[in-house]
C-alpha positions in Angstrom: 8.0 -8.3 -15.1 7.7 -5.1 -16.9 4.6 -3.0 -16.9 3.5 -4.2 -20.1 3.1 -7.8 -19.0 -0.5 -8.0 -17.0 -0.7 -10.2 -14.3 -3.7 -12.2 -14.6 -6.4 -10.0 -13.2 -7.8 -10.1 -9.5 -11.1 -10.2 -8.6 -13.1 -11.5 -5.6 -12.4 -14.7 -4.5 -8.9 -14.9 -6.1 -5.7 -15.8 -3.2 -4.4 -12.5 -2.3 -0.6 -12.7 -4.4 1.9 -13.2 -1.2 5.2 -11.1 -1.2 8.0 -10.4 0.5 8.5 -6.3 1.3 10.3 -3.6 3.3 8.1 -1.2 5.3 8.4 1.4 7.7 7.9 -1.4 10.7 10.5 -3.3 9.0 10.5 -6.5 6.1 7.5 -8.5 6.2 6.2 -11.5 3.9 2.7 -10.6 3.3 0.9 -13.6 4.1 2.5 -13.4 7.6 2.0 -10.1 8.1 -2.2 -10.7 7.3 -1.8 -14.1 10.3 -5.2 -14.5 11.0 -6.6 -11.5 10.5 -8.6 -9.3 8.1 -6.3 -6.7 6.4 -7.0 -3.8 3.8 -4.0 -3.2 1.4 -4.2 0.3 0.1 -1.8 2.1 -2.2 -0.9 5.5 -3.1 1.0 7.1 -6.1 3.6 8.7 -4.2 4.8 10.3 -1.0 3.8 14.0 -0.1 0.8 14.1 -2.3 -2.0 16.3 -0.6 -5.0 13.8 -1.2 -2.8 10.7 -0.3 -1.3 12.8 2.6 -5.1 13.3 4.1 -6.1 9.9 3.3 -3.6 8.4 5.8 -4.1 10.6 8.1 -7.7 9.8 8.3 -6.7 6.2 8.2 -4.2 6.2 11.1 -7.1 8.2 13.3 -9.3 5.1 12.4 -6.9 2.3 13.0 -7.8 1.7 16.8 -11.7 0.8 15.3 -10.2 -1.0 12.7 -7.6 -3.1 15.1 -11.2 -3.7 17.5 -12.6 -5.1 14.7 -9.8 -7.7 14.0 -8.6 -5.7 10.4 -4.5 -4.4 10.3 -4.1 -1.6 8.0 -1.1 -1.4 5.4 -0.4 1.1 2.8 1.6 1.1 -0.2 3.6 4.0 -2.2 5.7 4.1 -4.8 8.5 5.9 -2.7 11.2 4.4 -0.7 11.3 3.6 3.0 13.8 6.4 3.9 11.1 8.9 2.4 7.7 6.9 4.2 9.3 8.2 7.4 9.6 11.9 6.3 6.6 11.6 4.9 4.6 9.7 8.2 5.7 12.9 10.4 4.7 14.6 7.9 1.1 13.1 8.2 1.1 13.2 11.6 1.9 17.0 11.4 -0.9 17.7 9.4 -3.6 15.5 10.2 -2.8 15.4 14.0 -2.5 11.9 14.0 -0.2 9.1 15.1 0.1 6.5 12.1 1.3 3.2 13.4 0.4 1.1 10.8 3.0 0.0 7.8 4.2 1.6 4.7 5.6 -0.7 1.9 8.6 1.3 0.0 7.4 -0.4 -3.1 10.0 1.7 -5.7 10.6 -1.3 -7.9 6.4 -1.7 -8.7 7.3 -5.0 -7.6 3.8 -5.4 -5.4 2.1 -3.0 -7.3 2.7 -5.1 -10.3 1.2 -8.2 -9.0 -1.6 -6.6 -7.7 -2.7 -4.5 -10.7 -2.0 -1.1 -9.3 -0.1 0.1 -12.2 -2.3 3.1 -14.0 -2.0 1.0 -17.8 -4.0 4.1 -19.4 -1.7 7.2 -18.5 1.6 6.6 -20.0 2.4 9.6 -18.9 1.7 9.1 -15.0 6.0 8.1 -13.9 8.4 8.7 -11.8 12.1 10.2 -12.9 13.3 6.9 -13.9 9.9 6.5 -16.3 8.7 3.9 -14.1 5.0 4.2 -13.5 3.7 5.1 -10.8 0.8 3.3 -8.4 -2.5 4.1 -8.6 -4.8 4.8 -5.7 -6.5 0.9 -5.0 -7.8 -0.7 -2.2 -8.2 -4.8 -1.6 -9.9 -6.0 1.6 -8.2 -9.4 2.6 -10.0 -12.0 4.6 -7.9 -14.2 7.0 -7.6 -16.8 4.5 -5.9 -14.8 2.3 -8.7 -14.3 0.0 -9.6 -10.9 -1.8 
């Protein structure tokens, strides 16, 4: 699917679209990875950004409350695994954090394609291959696989 064919829209209440991924704790098929749990899937543009780089770091000091409350945390950027890890010591560096939580390398768009993350009003917003990047979005995920 290119990024000129939409998926149909989500919106609350629709099933959460299920893939398959590779993230920095390894491949994962989404609706496995939520179980029975709540999740929040959040995504990012790209690696190394300041904003997205505080962001995580925040997130990863939360994750204990969240993991209390029954809720996994997983992120999403448009960079590859190899550079999630750089950029995850990186975090850590900065925000004096410890982020356990998993990155999807999502460098095809693949996931950020079927969950609308792709920024259709900036054609200018892509990476060096003209692919376009993620936009910052968030979807909370109940355990039933509902948004």
């Amino acid at each position: 699917m290119s990024t000129d064919q939409r998926p149909e829209p989500l919106r609350l209440g629709s099933t959460a679209p299920n893939f398959d991924a590779d993230t920095t704790a390894g491949p994962i098929n989404f609706h496995d990875f939520i179980g029975d749990k709540w999740v929040v899937l959040f995504s990012h543009p790209e690696d190394y950004t300041p904003v997205c780089t505080t962001e995580l770091g925040a997130f990863a000091k939360l994750e204990p409350e969240f993991t209390k409350r029954g809720v996994k945390l997983i992120g999403l950027s448009a960079n590859t695994i190899e550079s999630h890890g750089g950029w995850i010591k990186d975090i850590d560096e900065i925000s004096g954090s410890h982020l356990k939580f998993p990155i999807i390398g999502d460098k095809e768009r693949k996931v950020a394609l079927a969950y609308d993350m792709i920024d259709h009003q900036d054609a200018t917003n892509v990476d060096s291959k003209g692919i376009a990047f993620t936009i910052r979005s968030v979807f909370i995920i109940d355990p039933k696989k509902t948004i």
